[in-house]
MIFI-54825 format. One record per atom (N, C-alpha, C, CB): residue number from 1; residue in three letters; atom name; x, y, z. Coordinates in pm, 1 decimal. Atoms other than C-alpha are relative to their C-alpha. Glycine has a CB too. Layout:
MIFI-54825
<site><num>NUM</num><residuo>ALA</residuo><atomo>CA</atomo><east>X</east><north>Y</north><up>Z</up></site>
...
end
This chain:
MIFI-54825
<site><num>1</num><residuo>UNK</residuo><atomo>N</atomo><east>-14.2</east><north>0.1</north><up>144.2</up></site>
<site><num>1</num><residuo>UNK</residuo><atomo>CA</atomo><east>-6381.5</east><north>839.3</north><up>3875.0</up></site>
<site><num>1</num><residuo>UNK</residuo><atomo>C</atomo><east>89.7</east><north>115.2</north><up>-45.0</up></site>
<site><num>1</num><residuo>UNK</residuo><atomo>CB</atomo><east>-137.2</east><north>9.3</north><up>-67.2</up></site>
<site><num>2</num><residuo>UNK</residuo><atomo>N</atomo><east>-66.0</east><north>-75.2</north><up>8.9</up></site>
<site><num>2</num><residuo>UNK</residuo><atomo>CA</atomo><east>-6245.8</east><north>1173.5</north><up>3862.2</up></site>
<site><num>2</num><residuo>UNK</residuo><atomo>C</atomo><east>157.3</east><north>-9.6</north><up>14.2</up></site>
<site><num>2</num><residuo>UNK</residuo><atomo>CB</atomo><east>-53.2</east><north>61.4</north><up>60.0</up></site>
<site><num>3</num><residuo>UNK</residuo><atomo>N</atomo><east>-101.5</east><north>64.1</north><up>20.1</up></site>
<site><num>3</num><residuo>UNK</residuo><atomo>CA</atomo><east>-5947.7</east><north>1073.5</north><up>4001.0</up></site>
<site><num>3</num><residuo>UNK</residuo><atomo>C</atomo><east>94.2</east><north>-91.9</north><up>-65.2</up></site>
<site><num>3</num><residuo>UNK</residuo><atomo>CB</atomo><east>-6.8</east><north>-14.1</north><up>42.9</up></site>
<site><num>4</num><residuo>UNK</residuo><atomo>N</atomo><east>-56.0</east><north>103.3</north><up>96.9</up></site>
<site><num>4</num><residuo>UNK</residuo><atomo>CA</atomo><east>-5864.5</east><north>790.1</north><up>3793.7</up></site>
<site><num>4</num><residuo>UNK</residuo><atomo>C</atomo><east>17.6</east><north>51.9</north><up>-151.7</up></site>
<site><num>4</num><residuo>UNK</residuo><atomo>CB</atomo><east>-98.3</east><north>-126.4</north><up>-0.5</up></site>
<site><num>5</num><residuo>UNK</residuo><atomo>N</atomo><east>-63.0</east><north>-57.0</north><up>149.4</up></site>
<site><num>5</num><residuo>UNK</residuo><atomo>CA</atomo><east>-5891.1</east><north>994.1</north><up>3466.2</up></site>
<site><num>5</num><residuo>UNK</residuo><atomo>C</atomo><east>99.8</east><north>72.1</north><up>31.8</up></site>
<site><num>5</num><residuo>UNK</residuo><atomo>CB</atomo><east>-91.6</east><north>92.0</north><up>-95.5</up></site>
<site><num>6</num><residuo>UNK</residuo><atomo>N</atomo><east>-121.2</east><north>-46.0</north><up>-74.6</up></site>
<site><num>6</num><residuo>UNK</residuo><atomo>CA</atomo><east>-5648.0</east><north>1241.3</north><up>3673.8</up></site>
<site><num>6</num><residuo>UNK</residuo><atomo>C</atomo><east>144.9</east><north>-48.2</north><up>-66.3</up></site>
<site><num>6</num><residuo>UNK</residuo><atomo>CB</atomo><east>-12.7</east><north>-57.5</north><up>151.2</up></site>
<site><num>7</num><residuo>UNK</residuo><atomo>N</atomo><east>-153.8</east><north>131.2</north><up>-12.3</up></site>
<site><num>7</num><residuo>UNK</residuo><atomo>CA</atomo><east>-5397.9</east><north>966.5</north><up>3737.7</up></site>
<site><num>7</num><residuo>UNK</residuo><atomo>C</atomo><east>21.8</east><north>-6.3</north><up>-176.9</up></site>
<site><num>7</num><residuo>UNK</residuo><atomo>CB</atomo><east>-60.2</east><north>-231.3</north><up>91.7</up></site>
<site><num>8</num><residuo>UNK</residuo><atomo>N</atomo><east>-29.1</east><north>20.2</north><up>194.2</up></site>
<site><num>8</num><residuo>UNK</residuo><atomo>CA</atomo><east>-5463.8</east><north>888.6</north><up>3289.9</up></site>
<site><num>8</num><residuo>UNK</residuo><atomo>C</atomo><east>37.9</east><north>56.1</north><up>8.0</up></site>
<site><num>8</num><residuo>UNK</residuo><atomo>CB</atomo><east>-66.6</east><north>2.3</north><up>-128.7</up></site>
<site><num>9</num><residuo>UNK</residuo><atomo>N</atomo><east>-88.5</east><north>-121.5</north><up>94.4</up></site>
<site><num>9</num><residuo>UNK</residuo><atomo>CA</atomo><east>-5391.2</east><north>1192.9</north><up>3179.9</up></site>
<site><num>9</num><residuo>UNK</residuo><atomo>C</atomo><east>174.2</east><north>58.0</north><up>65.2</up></site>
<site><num>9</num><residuo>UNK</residuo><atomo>CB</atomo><east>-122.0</east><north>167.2</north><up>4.4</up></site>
<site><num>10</num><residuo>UNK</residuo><atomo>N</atomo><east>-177.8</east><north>-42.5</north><up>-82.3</up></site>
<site><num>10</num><residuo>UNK</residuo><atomo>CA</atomo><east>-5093.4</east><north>1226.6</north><up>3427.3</up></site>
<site><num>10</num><residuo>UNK</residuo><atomo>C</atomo><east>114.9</east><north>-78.8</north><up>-54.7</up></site>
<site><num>10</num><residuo>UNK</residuo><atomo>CB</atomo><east>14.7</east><north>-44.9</north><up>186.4</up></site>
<site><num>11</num><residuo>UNK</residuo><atomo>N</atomo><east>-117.4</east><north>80.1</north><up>112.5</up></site>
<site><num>11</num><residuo>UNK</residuo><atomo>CA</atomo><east>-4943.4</east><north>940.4</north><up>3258.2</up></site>
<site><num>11</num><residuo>UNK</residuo><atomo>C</atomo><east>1.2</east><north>2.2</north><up>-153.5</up></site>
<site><num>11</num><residuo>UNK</residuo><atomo>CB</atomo><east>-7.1</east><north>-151.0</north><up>17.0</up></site>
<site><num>12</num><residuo>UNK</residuo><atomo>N</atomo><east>17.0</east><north>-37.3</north><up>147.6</up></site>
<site><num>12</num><residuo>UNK</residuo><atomo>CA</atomo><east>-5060.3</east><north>1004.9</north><up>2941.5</up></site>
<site><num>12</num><residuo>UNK</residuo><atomo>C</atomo><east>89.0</east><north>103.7</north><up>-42.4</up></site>
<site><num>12</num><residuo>UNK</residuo><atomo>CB</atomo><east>-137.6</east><north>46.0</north><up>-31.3</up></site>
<site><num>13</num><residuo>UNK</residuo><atomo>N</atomo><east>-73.7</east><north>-90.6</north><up>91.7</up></site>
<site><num>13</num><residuo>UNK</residuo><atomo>CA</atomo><east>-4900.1</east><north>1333.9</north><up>2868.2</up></site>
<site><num>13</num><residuo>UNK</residuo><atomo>C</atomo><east>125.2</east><north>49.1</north><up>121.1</up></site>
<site><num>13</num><residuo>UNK</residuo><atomo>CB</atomo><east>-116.1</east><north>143.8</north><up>-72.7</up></site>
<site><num>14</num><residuo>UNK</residuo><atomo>N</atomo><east>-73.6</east><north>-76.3</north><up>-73.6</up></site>
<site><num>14</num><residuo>UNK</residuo><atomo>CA</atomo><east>-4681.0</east><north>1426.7</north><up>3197.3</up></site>
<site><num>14</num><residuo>UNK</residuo><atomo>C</atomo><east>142.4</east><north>-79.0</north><up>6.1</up></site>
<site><num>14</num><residuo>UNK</residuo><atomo>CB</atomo><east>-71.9</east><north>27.7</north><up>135.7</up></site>
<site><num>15</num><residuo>UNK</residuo><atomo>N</atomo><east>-101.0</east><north>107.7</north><up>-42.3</up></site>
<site><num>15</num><residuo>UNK</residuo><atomo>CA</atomo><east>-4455.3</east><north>1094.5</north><up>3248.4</up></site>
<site><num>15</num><residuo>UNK</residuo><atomo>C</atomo><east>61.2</east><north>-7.6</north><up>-135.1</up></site>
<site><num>15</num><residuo>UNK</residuo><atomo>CB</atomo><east>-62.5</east><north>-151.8</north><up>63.1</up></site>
<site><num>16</num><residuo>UNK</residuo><atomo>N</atomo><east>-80.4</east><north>-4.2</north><up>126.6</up></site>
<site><num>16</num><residuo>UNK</residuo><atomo>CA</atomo><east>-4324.1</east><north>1107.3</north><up>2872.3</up></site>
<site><num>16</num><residuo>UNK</residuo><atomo>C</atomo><east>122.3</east><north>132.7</north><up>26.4</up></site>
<site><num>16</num><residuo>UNK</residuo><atomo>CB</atomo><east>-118.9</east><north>33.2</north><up>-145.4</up></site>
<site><num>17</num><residuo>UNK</residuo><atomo>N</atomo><east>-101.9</east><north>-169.5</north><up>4.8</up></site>
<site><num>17</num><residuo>UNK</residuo><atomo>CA</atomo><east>-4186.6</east><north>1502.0</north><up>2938.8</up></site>
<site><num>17</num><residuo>UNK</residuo><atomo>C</atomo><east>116.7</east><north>-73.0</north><up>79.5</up></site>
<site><num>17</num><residuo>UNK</residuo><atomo>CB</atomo><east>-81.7</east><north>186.4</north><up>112.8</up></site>
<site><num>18</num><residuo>UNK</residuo><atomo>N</atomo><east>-75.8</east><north>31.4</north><up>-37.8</up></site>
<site><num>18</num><residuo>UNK</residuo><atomo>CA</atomo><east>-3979.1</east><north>1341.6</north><up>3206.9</up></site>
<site><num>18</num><residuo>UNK</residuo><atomo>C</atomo><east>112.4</east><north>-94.4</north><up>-69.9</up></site>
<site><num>18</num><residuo>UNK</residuo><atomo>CB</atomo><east>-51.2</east><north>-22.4</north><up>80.3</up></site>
<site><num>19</num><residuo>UNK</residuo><atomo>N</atomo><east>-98.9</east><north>84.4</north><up>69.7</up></site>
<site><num>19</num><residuo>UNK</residuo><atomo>CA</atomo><east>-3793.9</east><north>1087.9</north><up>2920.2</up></site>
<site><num>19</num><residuo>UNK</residuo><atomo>C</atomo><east>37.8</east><north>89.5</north><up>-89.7</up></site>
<site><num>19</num><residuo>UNK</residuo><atomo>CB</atomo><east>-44.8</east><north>-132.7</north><up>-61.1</up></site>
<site><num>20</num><residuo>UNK</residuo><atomo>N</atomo><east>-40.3</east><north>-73.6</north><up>112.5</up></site>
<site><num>20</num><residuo>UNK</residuo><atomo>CA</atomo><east>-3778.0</east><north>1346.3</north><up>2678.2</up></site>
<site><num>20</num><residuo>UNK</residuo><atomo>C</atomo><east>113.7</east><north>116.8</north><up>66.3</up></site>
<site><num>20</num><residuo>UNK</residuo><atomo>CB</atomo><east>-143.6</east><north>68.7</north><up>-78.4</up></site>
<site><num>21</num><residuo>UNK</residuo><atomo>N</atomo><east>-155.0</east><north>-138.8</north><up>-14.6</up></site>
<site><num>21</num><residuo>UNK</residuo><atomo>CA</atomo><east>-3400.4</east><north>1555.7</north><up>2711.4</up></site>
<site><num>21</num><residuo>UNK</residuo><atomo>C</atomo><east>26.7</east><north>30.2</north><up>-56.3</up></site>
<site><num>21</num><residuo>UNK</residuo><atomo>CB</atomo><east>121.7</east><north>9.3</north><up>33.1</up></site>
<site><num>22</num><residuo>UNK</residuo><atomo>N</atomo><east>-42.0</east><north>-126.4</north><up>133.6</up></site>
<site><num>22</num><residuo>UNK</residuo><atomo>CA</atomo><east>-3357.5</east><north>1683.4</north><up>2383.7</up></site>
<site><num>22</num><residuo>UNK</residuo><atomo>C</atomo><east>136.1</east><north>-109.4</north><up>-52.2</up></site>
<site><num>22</num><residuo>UNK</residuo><atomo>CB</atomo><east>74.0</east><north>224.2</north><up>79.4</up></site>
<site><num>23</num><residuo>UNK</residuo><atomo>N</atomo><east>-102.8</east><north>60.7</north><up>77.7</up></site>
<site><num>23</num><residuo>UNK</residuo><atomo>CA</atomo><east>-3100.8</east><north>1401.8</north><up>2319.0</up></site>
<site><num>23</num><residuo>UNK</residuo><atomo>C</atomo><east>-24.3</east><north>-122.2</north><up>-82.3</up></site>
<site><num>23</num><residuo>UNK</residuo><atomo>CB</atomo><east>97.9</east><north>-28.6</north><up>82.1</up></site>
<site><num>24</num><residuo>UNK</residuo><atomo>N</atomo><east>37.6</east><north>24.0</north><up>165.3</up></site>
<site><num>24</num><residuo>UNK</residuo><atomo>CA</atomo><east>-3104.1</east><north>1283.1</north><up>1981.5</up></site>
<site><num>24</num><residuo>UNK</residuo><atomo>C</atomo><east>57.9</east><north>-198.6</north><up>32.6</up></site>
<site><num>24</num><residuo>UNK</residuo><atomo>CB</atomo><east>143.4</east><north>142.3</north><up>-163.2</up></site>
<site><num>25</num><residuo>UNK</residuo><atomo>N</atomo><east>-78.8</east><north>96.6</north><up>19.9</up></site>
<site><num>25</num><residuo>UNK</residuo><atomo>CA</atomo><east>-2876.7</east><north>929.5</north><up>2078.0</up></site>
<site><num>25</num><residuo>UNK</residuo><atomo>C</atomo><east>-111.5</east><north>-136.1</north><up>51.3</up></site>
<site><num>25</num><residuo>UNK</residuo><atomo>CB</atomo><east>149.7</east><north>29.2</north><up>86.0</up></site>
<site><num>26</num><residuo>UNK</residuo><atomo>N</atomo><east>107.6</east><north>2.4</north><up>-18.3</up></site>
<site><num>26</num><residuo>UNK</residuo><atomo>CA</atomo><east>-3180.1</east><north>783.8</north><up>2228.5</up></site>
<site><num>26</num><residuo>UNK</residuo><atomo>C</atomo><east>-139.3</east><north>-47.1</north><up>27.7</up></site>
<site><num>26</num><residuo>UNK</residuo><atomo>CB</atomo><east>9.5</east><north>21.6</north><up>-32.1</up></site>
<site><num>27</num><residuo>UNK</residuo><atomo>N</atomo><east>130.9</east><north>8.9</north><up>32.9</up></site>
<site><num>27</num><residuo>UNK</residuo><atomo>CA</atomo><east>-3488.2</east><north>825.9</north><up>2044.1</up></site>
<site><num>27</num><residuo>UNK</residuo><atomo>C</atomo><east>-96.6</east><north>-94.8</north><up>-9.9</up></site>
<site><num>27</num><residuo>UNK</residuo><atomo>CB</atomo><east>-4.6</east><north>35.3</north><up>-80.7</up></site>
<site><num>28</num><residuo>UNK</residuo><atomo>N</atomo><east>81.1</east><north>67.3</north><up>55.6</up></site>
<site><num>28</num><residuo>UNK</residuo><atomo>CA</atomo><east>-3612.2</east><north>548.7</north><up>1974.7</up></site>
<site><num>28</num><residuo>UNK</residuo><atomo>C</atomo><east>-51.1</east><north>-84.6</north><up>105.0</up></site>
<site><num>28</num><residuo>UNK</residuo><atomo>CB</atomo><east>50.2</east><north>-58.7</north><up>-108.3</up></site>
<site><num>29</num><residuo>UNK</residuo><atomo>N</atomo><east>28.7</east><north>50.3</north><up>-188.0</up></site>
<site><num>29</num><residuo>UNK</residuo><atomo>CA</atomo><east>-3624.9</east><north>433.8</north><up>2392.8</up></site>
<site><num>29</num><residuo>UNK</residuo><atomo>C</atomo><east>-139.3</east><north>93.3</north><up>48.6</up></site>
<site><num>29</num><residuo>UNK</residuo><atomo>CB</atomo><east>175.5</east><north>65.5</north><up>137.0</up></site>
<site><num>30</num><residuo>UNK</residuo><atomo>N</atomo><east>110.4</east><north>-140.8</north><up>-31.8</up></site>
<site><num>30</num><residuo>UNK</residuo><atomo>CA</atomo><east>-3813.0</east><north>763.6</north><up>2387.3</up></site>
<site><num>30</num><residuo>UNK</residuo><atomo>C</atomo><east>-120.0</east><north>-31.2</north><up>-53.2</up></site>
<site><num>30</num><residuo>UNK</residuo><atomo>CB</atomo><east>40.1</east><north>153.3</north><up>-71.9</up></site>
<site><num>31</num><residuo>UNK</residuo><atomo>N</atomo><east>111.3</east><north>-33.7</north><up>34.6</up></site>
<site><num>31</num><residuo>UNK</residuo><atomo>CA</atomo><east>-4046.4</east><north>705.2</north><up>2160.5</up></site>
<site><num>31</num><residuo>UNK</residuo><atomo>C</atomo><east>-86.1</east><north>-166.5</north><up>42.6</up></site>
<site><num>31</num><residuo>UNK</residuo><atomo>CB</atomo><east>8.5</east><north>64.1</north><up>-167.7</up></site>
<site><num>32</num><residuo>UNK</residuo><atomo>N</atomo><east>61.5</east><north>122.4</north><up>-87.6</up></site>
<site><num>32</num><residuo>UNK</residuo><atomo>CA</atomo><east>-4114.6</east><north>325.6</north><up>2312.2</up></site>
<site><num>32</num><residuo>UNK</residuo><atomo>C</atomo><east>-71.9</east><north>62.0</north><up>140.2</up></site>
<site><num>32</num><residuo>UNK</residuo><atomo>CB</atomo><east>135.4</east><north>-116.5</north><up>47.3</up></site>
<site><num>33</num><residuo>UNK</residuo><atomo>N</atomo><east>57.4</east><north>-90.5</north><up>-137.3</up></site>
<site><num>33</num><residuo>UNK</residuo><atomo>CA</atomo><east>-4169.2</east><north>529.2</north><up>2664.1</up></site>
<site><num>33</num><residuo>UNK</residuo><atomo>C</atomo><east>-121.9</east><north>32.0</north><up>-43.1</up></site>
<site><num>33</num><residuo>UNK</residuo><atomo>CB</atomo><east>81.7</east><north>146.1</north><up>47.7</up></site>
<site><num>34</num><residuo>UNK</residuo><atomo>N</atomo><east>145.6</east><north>-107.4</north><up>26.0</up></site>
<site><num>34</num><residuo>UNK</residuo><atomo>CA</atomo><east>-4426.3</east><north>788.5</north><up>2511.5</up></site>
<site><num>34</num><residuo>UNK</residuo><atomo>C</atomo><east>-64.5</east><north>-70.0</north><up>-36.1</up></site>
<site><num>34</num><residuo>UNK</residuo><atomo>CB</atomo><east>-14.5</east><north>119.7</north><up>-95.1</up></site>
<site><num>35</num><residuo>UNK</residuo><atomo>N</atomo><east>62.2</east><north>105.8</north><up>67.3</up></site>
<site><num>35</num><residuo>UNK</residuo><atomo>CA</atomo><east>-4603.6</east><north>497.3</north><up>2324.0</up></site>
<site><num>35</num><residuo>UNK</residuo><atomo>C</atomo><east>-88.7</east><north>-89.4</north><up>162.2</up></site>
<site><num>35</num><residuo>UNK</residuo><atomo>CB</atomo><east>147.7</east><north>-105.5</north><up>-103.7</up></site>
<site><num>36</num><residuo>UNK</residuo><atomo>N</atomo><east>17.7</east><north>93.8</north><up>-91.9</up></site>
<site><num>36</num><residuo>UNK</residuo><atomo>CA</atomo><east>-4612.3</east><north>276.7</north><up>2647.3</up></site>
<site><num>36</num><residuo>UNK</residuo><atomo>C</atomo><east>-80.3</east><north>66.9</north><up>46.9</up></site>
<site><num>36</num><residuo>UNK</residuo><atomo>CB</atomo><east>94.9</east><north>-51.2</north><up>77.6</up></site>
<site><num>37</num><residuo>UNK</residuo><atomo>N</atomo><east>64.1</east><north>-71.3</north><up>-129.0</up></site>
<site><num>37</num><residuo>UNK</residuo><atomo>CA</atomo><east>-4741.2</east><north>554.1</north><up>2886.2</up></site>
<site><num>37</num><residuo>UNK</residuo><atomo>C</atomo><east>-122.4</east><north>68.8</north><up>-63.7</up></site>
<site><num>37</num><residuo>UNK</residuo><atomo>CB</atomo><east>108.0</east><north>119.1</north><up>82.6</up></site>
<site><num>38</num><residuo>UNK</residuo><atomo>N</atomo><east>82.5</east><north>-18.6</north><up>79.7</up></site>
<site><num>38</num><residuo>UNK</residuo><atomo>CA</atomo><east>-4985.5</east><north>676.3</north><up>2605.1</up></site>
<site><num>38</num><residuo>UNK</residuo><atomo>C</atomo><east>-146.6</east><north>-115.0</north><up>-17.5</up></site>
<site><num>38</num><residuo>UNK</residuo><atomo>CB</atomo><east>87.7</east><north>13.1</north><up>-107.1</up></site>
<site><num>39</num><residuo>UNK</residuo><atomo>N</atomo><east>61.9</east><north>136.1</north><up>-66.8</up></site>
<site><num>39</num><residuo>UNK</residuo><atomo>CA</atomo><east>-5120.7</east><north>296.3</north><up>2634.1</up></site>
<site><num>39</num><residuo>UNK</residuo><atomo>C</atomo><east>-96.5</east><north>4.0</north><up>107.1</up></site>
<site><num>39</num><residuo>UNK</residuo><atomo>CB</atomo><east>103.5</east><north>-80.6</north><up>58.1</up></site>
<site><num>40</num><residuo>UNK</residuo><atomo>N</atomo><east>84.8</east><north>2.8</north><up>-123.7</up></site>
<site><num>40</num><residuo>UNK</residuo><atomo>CA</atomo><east>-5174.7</east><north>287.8</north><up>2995.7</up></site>
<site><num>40</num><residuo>UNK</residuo><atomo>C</atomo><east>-53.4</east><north>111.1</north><up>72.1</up></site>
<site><num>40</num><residuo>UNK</residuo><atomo>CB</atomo><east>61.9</east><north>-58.8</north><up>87.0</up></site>
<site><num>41</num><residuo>UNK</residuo><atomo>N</atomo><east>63.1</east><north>-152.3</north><up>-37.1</up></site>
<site><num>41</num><residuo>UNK</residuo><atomo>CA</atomo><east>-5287.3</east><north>638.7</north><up>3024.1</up></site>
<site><num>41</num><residuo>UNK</residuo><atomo>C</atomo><east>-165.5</east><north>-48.3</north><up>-54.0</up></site>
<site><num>41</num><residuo>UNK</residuo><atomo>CB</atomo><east>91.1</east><north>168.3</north><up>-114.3</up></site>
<site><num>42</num><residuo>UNK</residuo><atomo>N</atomo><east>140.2</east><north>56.6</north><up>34.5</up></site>
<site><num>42</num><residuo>UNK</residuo><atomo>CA</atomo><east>-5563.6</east><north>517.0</north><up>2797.5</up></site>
<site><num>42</num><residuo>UNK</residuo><atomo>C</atomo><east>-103.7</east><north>-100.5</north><up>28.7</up></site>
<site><num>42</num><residuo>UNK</residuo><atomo>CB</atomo><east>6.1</east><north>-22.1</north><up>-83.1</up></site>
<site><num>43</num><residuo>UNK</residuo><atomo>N</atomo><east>45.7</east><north>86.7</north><up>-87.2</up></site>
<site><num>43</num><residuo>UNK</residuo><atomo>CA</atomo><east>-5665.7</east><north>210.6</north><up>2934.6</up></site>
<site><num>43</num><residuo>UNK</residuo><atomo>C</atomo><east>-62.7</east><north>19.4</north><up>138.0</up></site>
<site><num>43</num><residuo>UNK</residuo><atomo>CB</atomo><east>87.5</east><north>-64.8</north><up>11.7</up></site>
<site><num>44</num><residuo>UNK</residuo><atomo>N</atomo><east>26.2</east><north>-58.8</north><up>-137.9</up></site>
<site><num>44</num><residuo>UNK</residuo><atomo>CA</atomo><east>-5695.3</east><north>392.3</north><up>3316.4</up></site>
<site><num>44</num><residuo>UNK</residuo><atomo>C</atomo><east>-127.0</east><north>61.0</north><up>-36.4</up></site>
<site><num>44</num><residuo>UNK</residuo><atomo>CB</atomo><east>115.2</east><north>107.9</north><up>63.8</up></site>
<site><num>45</num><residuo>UNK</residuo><atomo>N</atomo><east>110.5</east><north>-71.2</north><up>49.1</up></site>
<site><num>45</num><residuo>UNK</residuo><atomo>CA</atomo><east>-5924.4</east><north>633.2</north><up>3129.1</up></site>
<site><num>45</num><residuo>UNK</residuo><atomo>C</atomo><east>-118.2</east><north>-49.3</north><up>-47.5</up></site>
<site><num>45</num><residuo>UNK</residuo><atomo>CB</atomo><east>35.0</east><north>63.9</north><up>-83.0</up></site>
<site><num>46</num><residuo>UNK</residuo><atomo>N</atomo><east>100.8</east><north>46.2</north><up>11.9</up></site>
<site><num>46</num><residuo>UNK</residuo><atomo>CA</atomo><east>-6148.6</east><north>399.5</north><up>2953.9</up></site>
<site><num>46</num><residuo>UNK</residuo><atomo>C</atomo><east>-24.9</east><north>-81.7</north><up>85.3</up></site>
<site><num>46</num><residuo>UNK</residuo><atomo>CB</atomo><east>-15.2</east><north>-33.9</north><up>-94.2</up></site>
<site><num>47</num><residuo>UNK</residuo><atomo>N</atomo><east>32.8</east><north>88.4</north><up>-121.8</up></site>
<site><num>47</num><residuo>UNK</residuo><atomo>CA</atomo><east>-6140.0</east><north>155.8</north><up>3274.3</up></site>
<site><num>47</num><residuo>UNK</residuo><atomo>C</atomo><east>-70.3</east><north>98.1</north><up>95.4</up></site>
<site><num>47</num><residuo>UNK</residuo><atomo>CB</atomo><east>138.2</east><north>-71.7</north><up>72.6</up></site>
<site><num>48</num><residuo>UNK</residuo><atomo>N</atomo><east>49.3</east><north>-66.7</north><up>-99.0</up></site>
<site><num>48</num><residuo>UNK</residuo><atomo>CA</atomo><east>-6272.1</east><north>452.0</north><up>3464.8</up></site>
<site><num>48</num><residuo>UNK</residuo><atomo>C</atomo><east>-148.7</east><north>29.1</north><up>-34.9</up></site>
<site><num>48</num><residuo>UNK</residuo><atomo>CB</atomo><east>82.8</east><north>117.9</north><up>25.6</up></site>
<site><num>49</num><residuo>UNK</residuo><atomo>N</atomo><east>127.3</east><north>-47.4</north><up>63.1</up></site>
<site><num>49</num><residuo>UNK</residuo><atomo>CA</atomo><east>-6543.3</east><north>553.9</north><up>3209.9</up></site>
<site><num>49</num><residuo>UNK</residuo><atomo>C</atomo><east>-111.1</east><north>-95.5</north><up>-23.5</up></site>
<site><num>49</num><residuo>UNK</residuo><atomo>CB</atomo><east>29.4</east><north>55.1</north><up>-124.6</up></site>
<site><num>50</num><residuo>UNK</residuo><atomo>N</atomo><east>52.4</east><north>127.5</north><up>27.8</up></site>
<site><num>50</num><residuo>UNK</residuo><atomo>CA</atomo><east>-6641.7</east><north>193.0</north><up>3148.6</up></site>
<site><num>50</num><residuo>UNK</residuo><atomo>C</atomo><east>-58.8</east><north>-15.6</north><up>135.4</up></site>
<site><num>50</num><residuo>UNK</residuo><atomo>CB</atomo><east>105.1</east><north>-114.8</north><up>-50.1</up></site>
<site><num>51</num><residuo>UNK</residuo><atomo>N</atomo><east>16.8</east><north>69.8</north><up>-158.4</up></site>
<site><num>51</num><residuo>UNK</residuo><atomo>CA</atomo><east>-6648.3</east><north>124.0</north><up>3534.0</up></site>
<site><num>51</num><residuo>UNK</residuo><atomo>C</atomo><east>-136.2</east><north>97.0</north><up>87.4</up></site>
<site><num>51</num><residuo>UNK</residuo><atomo>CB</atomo><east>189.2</east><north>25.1</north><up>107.6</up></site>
<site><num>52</num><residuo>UNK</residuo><atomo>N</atomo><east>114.4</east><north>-91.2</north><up>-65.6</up></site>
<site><num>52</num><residuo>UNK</residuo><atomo>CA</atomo><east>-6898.0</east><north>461.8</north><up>3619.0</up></site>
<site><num>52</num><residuo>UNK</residuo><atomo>C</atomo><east>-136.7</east><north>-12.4</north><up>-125.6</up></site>
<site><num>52</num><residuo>UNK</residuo><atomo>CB</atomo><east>71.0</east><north>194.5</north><up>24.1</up></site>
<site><num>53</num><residuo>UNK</residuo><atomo>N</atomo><east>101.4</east><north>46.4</north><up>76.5</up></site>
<site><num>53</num><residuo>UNK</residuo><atomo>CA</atomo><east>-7080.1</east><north>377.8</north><up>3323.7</up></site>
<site><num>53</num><residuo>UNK</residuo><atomo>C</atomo><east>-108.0</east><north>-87.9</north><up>8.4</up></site>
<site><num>53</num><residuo>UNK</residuo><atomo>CB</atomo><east>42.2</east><north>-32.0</north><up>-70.6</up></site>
<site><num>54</num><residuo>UNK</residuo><atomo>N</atomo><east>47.3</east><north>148.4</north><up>-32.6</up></site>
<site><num>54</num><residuo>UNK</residuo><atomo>CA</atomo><east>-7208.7</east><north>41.6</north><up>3389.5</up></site>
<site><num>54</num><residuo>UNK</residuo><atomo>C</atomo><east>1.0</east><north>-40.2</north><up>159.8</up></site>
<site><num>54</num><residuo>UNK</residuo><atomo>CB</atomo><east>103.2</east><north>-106.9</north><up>-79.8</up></site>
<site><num>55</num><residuo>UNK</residuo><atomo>N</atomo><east>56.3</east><north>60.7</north><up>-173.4</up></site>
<site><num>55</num><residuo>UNK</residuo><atomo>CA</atomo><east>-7240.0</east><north>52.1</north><up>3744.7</up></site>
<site><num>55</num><residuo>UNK</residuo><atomo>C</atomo><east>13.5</east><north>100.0</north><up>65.6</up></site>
<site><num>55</num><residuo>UNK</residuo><atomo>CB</atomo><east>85.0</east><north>-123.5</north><up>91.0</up></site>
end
């Protein structure tokens, strides 16, 4: 379980830094990325909490 929130939060907040370069031309790929990986960061997390929860 531990692991699997891990892995979330790794995509949650670490895999966005890597799209983000400070260039302005862009943004709006960027902010689809951070959105996406924000998603399945969350999903991992409540699939982990759900999954030690209930069984």
């Amino acid at each position: 379980m531990i692991l699997k929130i891990i892995i979330g939060l790794l995509i949650w907040f670490v895999v966005p830094m890597f799209f983000t370069d400070g260039k302005r031309r862009k943004r709006k790929k960027h902010r689809i990325i951070a959105a996406t990986c924000k998603i399945i960061g969350g999903v991992i997390i409540a699939y982990a909490v759900i999954q030690e929860a209930f069984l």
